[in-house]
C-alpha positions as CSV (number, residue, x, y, z in Angstrom):
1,X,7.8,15.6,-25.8
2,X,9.8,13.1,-27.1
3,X,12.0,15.0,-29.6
4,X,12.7,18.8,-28.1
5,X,15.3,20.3,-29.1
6,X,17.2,22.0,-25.9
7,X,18.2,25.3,-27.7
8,X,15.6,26.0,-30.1
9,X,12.5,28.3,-28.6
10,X,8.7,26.8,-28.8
11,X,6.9,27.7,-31.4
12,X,3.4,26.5,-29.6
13,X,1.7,27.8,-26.2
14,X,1.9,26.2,-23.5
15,X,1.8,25.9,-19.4
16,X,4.3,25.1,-17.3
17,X,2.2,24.2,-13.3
18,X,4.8,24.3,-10.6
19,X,3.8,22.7,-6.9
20,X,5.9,23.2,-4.4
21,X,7.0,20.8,-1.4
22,X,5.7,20.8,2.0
23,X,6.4,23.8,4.5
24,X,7.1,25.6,0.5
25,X,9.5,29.1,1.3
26,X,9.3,30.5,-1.7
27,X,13.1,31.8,-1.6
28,X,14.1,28.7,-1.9
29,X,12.8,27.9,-5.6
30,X,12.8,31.9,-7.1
31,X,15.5,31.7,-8.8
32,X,15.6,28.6,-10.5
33,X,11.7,29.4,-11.3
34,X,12.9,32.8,-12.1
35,X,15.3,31.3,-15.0
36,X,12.6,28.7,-16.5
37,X,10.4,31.6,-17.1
38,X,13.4,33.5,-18.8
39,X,14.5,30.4,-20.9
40,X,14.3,31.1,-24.4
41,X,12.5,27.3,-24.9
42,X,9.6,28.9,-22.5
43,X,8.8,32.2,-25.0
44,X,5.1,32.9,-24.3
45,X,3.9,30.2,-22.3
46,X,2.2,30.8,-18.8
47,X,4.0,30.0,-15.5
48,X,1.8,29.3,-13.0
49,X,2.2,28.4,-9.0
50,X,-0.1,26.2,-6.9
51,X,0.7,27.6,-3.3
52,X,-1.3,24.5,-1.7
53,X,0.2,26.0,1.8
54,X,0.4,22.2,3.4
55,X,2.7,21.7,6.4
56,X,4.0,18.8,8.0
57,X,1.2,18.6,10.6
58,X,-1.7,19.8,8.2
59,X,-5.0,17.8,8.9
60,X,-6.2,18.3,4.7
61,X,-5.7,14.8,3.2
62,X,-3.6,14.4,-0.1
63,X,-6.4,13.8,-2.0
64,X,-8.4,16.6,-1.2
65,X,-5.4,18.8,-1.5
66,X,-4.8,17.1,-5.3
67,X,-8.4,17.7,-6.3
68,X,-8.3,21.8,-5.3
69,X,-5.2,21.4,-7.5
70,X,-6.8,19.6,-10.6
71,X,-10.0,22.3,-10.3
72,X,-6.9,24.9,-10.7
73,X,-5.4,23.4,-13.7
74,X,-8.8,23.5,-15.3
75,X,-8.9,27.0,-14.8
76,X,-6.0,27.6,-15.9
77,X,-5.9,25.7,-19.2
78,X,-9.2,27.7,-20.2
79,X,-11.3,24.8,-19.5
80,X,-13.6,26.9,-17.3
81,X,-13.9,30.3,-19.2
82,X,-13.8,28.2,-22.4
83,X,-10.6,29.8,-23.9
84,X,-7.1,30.5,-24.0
85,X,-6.2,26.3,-23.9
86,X,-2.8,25.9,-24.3
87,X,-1.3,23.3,-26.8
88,X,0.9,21.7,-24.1
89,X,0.8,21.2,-20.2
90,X,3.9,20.8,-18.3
91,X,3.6,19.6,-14.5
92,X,6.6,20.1,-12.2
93,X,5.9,19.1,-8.5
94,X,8.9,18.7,-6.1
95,X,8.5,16.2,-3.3
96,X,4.6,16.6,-2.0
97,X,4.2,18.4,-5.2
98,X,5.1,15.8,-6.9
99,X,2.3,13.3,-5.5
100,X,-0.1,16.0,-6.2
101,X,0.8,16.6,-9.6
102,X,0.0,12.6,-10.5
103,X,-2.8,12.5,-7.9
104,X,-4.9,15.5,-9.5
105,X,-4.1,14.1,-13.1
106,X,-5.4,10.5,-12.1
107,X,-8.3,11.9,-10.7
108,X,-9.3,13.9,-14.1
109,X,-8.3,11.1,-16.3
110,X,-9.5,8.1,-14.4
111,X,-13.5,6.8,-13.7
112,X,-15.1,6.6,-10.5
113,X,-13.7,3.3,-10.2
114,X,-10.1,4.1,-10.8
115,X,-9.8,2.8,-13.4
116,X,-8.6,4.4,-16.9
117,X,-10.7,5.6,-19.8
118,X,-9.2,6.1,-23.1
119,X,-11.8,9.7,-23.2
120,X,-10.3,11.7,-20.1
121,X,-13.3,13.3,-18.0
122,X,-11.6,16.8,-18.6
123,X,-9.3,17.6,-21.6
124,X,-6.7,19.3,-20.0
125,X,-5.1,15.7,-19.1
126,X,-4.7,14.5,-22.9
127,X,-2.3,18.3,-23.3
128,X,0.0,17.2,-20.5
129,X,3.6,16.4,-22.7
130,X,5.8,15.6,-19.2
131,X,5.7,15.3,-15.7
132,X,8.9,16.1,-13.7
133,X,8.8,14.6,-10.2
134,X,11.9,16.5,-8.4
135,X,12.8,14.2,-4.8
136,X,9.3,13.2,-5.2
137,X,9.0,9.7,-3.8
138,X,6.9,6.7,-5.4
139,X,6.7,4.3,-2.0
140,X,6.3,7.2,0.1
141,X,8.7,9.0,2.4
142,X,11.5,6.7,4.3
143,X,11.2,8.3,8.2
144,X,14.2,6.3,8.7
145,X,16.4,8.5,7.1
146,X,15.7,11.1,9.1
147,X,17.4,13.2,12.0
148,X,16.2,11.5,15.2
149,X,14.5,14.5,16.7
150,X,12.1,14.7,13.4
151,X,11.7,11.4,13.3
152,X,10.3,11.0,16.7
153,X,8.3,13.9,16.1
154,X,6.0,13.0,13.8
155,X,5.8,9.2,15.8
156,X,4.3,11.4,18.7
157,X,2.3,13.2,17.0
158,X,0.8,10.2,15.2
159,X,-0.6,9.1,18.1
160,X,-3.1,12.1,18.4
161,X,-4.6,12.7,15.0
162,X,-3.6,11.7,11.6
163,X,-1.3,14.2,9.4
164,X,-0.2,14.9,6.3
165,X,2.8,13.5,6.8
166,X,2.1,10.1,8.2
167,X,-0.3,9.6,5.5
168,X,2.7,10.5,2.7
169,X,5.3,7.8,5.0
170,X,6.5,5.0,3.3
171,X,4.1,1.9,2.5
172,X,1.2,4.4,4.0
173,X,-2.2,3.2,2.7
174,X,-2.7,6.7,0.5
175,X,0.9,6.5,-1.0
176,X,0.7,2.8,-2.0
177,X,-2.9,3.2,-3.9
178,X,-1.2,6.3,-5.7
179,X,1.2,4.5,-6.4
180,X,-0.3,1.1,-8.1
181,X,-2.5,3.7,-9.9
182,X,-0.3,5.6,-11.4
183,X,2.1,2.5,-12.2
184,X,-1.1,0.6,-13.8
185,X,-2.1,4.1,-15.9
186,X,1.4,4.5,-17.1
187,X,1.3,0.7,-18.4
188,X,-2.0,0.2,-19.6
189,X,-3.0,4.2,-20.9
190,X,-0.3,3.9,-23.9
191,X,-2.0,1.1,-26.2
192,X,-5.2,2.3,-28.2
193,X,-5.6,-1.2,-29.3
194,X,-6.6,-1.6,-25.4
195,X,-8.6,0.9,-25.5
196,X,-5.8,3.5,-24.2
197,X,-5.1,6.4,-24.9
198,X,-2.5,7.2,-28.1
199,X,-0.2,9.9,-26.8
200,X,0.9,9.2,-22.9
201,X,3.2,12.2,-20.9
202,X,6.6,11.5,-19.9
203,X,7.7,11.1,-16.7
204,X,11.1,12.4,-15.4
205,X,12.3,11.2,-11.8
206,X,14.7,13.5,-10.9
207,X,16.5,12.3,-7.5
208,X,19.5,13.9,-6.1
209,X,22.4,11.9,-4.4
210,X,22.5,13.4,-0.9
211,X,18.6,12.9,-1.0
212,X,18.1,11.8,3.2
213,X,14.4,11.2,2.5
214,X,14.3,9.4,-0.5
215,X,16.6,6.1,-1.8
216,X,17.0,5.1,-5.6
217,X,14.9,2.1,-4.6
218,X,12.3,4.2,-3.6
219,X,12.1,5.3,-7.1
220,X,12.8,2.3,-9.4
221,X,9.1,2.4,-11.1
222,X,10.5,4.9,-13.6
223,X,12.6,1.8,-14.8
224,X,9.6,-0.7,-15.5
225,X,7.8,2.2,-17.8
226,X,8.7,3.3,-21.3
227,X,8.0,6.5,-20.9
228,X,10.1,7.2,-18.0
229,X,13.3,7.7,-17.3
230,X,15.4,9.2,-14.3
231,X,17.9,12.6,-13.8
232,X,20.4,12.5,-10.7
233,X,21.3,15.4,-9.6
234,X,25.3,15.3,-7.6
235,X,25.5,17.1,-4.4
236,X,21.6,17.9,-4.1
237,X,19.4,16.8,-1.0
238,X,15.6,16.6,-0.6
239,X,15.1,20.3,-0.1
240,X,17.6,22.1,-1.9
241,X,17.5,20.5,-5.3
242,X,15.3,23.1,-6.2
243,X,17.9,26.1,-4.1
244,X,20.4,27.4,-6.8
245,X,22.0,29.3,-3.9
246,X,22.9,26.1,-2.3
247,X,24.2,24.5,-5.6
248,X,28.0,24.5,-5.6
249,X,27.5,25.4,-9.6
250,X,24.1,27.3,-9.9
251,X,25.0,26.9,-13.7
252,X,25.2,23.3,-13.7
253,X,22.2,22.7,-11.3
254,X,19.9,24.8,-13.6
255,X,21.1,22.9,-16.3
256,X,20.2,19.6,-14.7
257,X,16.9,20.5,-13.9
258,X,16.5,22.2,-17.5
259,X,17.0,18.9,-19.0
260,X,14.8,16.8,-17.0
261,X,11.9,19.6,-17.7
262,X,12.3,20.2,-21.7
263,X,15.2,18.3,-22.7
264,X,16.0,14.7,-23.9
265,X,16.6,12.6,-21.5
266,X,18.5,9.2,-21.9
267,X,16.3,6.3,-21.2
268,X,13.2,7.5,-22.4
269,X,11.4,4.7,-24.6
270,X,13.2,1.9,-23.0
271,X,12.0,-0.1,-20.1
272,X,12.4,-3.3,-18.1
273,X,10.0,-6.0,-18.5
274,X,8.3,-7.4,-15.3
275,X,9.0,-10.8,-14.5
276,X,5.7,-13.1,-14.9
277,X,7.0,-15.5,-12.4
278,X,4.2,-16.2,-9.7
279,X,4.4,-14.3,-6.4
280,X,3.0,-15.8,-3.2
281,X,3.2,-13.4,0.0
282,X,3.7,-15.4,3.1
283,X,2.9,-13.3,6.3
284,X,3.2,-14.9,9.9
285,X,1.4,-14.1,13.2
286,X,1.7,-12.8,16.6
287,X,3.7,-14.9,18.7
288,X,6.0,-16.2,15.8
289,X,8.4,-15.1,12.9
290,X,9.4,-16.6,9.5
291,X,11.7,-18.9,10.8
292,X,9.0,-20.8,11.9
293,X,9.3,-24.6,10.1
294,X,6.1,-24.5,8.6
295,X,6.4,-21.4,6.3
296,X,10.0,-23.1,5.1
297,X,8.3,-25.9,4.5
298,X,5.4,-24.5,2.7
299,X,8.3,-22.4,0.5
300,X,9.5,-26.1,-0.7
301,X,6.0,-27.1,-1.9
302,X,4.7,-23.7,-3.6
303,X,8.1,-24.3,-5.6
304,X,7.6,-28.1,-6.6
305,X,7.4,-28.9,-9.8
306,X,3.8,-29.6,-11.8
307,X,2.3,-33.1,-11.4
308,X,2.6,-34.0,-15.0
309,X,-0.3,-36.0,-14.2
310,X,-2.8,-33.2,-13.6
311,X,-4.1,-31.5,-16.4
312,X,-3.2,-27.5,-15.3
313,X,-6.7,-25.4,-15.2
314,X,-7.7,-22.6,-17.7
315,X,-5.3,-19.5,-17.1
316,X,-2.9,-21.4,-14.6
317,X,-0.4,-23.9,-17.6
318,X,1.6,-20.8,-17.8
319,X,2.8,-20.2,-14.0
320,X,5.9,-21.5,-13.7
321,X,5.9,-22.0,-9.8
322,X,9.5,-23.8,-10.0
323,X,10.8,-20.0,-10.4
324,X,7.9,-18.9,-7.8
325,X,9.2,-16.1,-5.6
326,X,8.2,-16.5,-2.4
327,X,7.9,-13.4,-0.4
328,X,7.9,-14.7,3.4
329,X,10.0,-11.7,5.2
330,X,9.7,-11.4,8.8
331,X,8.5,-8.3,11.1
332,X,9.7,-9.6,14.1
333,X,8.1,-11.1,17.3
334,X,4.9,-10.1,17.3
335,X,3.0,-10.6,21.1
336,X,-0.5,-10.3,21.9
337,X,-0.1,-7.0,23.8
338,X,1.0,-5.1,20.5
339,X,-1.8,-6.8,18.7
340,X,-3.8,-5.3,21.6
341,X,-2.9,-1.5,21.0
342,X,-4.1,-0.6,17.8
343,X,-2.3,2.2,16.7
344,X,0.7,-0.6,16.9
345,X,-1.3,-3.1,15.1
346,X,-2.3,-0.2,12.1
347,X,1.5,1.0,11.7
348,X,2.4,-2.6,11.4
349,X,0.5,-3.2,8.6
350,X,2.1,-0.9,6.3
351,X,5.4,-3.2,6.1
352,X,2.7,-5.7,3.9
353,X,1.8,-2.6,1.6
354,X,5.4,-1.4,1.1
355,X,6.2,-5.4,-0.2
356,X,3.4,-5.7,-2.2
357,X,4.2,-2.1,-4.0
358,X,7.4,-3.4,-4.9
359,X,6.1,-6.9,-5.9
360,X,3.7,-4.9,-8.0
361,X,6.0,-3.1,-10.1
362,X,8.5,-5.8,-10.9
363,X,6.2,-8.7,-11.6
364,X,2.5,-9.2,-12.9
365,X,-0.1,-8.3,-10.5
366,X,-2.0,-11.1,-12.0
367,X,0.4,-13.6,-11.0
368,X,0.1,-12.6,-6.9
369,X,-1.0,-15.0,-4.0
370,X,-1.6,-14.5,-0.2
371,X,-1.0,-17.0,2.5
372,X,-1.7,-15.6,6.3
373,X,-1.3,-16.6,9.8
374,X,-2.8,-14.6,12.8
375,X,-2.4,-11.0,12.7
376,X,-0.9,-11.6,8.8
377,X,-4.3,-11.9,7.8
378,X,-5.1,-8.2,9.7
379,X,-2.8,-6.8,7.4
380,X,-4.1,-8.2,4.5
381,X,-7.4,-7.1,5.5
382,X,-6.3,-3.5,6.4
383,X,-4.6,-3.3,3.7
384,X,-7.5,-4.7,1.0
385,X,-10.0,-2.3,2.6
386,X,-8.0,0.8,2.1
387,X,-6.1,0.3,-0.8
388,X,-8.8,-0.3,-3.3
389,X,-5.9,-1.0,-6.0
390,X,-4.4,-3.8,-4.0
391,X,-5.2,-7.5,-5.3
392,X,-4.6,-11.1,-5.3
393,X,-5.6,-14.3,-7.4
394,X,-6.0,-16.5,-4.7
395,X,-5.9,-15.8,-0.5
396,X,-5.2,-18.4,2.4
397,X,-5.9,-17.4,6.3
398,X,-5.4,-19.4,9.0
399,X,-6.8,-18.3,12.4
400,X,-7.7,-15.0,10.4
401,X,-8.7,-12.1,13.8
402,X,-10.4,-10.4,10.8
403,X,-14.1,-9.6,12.0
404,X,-17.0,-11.8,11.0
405,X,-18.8,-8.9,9.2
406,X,-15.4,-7.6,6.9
407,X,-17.3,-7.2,3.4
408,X,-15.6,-9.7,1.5
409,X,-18.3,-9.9,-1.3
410,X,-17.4,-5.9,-1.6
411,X,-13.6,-6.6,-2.1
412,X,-14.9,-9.3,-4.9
413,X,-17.3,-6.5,-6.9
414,X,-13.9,-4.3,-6.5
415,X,-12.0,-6.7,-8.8
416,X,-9.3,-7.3,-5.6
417,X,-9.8,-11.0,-5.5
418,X,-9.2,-12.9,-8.9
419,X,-7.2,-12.0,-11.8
420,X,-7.5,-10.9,-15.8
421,X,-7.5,-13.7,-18.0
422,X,-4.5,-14.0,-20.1
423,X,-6.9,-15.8,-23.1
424,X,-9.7,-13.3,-22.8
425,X,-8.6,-10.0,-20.9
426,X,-11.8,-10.9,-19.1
427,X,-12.0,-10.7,-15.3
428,X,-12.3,-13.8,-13.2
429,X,-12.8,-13.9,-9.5
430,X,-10.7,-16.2,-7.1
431,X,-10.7,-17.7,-3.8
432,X,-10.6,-17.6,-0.8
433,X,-9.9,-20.8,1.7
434,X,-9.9,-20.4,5.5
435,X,-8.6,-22.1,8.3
436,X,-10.2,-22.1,11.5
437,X,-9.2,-23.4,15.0
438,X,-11.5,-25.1,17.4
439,X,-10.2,-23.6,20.7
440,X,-8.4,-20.4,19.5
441,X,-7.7,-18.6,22.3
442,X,-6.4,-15.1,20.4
443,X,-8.9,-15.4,17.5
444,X,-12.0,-16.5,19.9
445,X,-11.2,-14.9,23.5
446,X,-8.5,-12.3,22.9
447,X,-10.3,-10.8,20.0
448,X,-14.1,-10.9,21.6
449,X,-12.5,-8.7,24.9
450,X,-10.8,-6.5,22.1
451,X,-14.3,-5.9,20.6
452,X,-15.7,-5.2,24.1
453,X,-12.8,-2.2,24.3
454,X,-13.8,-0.6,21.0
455,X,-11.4,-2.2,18.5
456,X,-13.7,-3.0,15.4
457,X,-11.0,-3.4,12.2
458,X,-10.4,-7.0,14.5
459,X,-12.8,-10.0,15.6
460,X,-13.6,-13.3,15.7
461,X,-14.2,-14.5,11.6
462,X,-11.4,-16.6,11.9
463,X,-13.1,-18.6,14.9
464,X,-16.8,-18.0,14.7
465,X,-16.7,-18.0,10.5
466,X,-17.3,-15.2,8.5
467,X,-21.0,-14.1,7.5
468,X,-19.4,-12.3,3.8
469,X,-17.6,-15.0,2.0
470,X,-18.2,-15.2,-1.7
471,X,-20.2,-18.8,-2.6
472,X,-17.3,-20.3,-3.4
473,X,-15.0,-19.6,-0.7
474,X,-14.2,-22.5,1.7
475,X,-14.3,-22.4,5.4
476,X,-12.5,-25.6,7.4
477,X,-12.7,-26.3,11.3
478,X,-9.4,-27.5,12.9
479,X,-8.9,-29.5,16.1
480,X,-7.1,-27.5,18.9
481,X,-6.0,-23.5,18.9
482,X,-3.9,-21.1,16.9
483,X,-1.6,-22.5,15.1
484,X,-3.1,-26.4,14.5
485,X,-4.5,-26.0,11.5
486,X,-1.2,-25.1,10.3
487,X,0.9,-27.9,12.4
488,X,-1.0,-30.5,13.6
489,X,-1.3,-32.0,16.9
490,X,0.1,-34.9,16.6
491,X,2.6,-37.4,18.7
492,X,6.1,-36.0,18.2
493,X,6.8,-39.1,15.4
494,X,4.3,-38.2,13.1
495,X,4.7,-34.2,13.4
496,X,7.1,-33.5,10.3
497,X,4.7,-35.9,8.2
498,X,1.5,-33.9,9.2
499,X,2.7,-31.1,9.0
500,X,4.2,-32.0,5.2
501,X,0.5,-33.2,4.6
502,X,-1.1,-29.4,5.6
503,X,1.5,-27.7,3.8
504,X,1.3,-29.9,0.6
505,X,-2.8,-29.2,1.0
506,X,-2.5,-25.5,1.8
507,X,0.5,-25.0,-1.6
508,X,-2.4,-27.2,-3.6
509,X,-5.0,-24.9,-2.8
510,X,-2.4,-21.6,-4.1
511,X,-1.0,-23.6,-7.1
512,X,-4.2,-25.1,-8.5
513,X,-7.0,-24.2,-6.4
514,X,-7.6,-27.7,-4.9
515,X,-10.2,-27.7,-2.3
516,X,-9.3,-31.0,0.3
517,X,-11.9,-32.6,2.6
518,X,-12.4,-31.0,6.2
519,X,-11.9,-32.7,9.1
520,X,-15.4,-32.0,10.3
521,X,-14.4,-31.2,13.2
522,X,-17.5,-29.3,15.6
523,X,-17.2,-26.4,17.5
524,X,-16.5,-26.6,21.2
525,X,-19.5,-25.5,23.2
526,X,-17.9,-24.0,26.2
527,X,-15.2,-22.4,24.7
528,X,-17.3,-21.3,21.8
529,X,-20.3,-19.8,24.8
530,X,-17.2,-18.1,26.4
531,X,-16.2,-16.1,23.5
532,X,-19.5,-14.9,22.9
533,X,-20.0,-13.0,26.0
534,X,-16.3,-12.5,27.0
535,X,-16.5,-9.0,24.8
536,X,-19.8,-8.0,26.8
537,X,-17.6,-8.7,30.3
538,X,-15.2,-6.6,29.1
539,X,-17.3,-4.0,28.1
540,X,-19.1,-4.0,31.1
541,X,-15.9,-4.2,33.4
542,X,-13.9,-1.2,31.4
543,X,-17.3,1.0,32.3
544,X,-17.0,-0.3,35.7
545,X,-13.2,0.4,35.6
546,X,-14.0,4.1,34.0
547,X,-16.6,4.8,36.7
548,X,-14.4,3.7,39.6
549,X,-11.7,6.4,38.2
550,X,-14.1,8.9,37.8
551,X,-15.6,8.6,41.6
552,X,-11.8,8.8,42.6
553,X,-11.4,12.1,41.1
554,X,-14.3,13.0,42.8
555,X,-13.5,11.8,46.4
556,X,-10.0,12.3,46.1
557,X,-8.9,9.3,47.4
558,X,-5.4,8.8,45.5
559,X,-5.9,4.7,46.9
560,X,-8.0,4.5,43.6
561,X,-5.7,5.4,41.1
562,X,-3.1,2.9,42.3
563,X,-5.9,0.3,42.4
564,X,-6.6,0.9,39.0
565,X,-3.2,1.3,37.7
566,X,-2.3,-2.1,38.8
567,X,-5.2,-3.7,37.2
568,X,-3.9,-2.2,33.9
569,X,-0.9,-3.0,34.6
570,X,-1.7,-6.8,35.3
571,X,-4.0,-6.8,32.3
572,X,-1.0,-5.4,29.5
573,X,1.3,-8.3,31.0
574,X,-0.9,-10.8,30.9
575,X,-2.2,-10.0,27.2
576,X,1.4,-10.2,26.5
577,X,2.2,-13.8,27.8
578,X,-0.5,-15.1,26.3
């Protein structure tokens, strides 16, 4: 739809599909629907309404919700009956609506893998001309815009189930998979040389400037894709963009939204390129922050320039690590008794998936590297298991409390380790190198009693090893605990050096994918035999603890309850000076 003309009625039959937002009161958009379906550009096409009824606090996932929508659509366009198909699909979907609209449209144009195919699985997807998303957000809603009241809301109510609305937050696992699959459709669908597919829809951001849910940032994919291009709206906020009887011109509003529906919009077939500068994520661990010296010092080697002495491998002569960005931002201190809770631990990780969606737009997913410390390397894993879009070329983890079992081999097959060749197009795994500690105390100890509790997404790989790693991973043993195979234990005069020694191994290993000797160090038998039953002691003693509570109730002697509050009590502050 790249040349309408905004006064001239069309002359072919189409469909306009309008999804609503959450909590939808249909008052609120009747009359601006009301004068699309009157427009003289809109002269015998259908208007229809997906009433998806979703509330804040619905249990129905998005994607579950987008696929009743694309079996809809198919009904609609005649695919079902066989008939009736019209020539040209519009999709409007404000806010929620908006993620639906791309979900149910990735899921009828995409494989079983997600990934593209030049033949859409139904036809209906190869008639869709646009797709207007009205306050609809790419890296998911920003809670901190909101009122306070709301806002501590949906925190409470996160701890007793998970919502609609939690999973549409910003850097949420479900929004930042949508999000690198819609950005990788967009940029890869449009060349049939690639085997994409000729004609691709556009896409119209429409954002209004009082918008407390959504920033510009939030929306600055539509920039890094030709056929996109962004409407602001003045004086229009996240739910009334779509109310003409809010607008202070009802005239003027109509008209906006008009042209970001049928009309030319300025910026369409223009686009800024990503950068291909190399990205390396740098995510610290409990107990610390980024202005630890190591990851500083680390920076300074990633950026060195090439040993012109070393012949660059196959695929790596054109990274230009001078201009490397190195993403090493900080989530604060970290302590052992918020890695304890897990509902702390899981919300955490999003900040990693919210910095790797915008890494991903702006620069060549190819081109990314991981280096994590600690719980760093939780959030990677969280992150690779759920977001089945997310990838890296290389990965480092030091003192990883990922558990023995995580199926690396499975996030190999799923093309999230590795890269595609820039000679051949061709997939080529990467690797993986990790750093262990001989007497690790929160990978070996602190994770086995987390096991015992019931926490399974953490465990001892990083101590014990892991039982998954591709062939030609690597797997070192450091002398002493958490943070030595980072900084060395060393006499305080040869501390800097060592530590320049790991760091210029560890920025080897991400630049080149050197491998250096390990320092064959064994395990330690005691501490080793300890960590192996600690999370059967704690098992047993939380049933003890349980039981004790329970023949309290019972007896009614209140003695017990204080008894076992203070031995949670003591247990919370110690986890967190440890």
């Amino acid at each position: 739809m790249n040349d309408n003309d905004q006064s001239a009625p069309i002359k072919k039959t189409g469909m306009v599909v309008y999804v609503p937002s959450l909590q939808w009161d249909p008052e609120e958009s009747h009359d601006f629907l009301q004068r699309l379906k009157a427009d003289e550009y809109f002269f015998g096409w259908q208007f229809r309404v997906y009433e998806h009824g979703i509330g804040y606090f619905s249990k129905e996932t998005p994607r579950e919700a987008a696929e009743g929508l694309a079996v809809q659509i198919r009904d609609w366009s005649g695919e079902v009956a066989g008939e009736n198909f019209p020539e040209e699909i519009i999709l409007i979907g404000h806010s929620l609506g908006g993620l639906l609209v791309r979900e149910a449209l990735l899921q009828d144009a995409e494989d079983a893998a997600h990934r593209f195919i030049p033949e859409p699985r139904t036809p209906w997807t190869s008639r869709v001309s646009r797709v207007v998303l009205i306050a609809s957000p790419n890296a998911g809603y920003e809670i901190r815009r909101m009122n306070r009241r709301l806002r501590w809301g949906v925190r409470l109510a996160s701890l007793f189930g998970d919502y609609m609305f939690e999973q549409l937050e910003e850097g949420s696992e479900y929004i930042t998979d949508l999000r690198l699959r819609w950005f990788e459709y967009m940029m890869s669908a449009g060349n049939p040389g690639d085997g994409g597919a000729a004609v691709l829809p556009d896409i119209v951001q429409v954002l209004g400037t009082n918008d407390e849910l959504i920033s510009e940032d939030n929306i600055l994919d539509a920039k890094f894709i030709l056929q996109a291009a962004t409407v602001k709206i003045s004086n229009a906020g996240h739910d009334d963009i779509v109310d003409l009887r809010q607008a202070a011109d009802a005239d003027v509003r109509y008209g906006n939204l008009r042209q970001a529906i049928c009309g030319n919009v300025p910026g369409m077939g223009t686009r800024v390129s990503e950068s291909q500068d190399p990205v390396v994520f740098i995510v610290h661990g409990i107990r610390s922050s980024k202005t630890e010296g190591w990851i500083s010092r680390l920076e300074g080697f990633i950026r060195t320039p090439a040993n012109p002495d070393v012949e660059p491998l196959v695929d790596e002569a054109d990274l230009d690590w001078v201009a490397a960005s190195v993403i090493a931002p900080t989530y604060g201190y970290f302590g052992a008794g918020n890695f304890a809770l897990p509902w702390i631990r899981r919300r955490n990780a999003r900040r990693l998936l919210r910095w790797y969606g915008d890494n991903f737009v702006t620069h060549d997913p190819n081109r990314m590297f991981f280096v994590g410390h600690s719980n760093g390397t939780y959030m990677l894993g969280r992150s690779l298991l759920n977001v089945p879009s997310m990838r890296f070329r290389r990965i480092y983890l030091a003192a990883s409390v990922l558990p023995k079992d995580f199926p690396w081999r499975d996030i190999v097959s799923r093309q999230q380790l590795g890269h595609f060749s820039t000679a051949t197009s061709m997939w080529k795994n990467g690797n993986i190198h990790c750093d262990r500690g001989r007497r690790d105390v929160p990978v070996g100890w602190l994770c086995s009693m987390l096991n015992g509790l019931g926490s399974q997404d953490i465990g001892t790989g990083g101590f014990d090893g892991f039982d998954d790693l591709a062939s030609n991973s690597i797997e070192h043993r450091y002398p002493g605990g958490h943070g030595h195979m980072l900084a060395p234990k060393v006499e305080r005069a040869r501390r800097s050096e060592a530590l320049s020694t790991r760091m210029r191994e560890i920025a080897d290993f991400i630049r080149v994918d050197a491998s250096h000797d390990s320092p064959a160090t064994e395990e330690a038998p005691i501490f080793s035999r300890v960590s192996r039953i600690l999370g059967k002691v704690t098992k047993t003693g939380a049933l003890v603890l349980a039981g004790l509570i329970v023949i309290a109730v019972i007896a009614g002697a209140s003695w017990y309850f204080i008894a076992a509050g203070a031995v949670i009590y003591v247990g919370v502050f110690v986890a967190n000076q440890l």
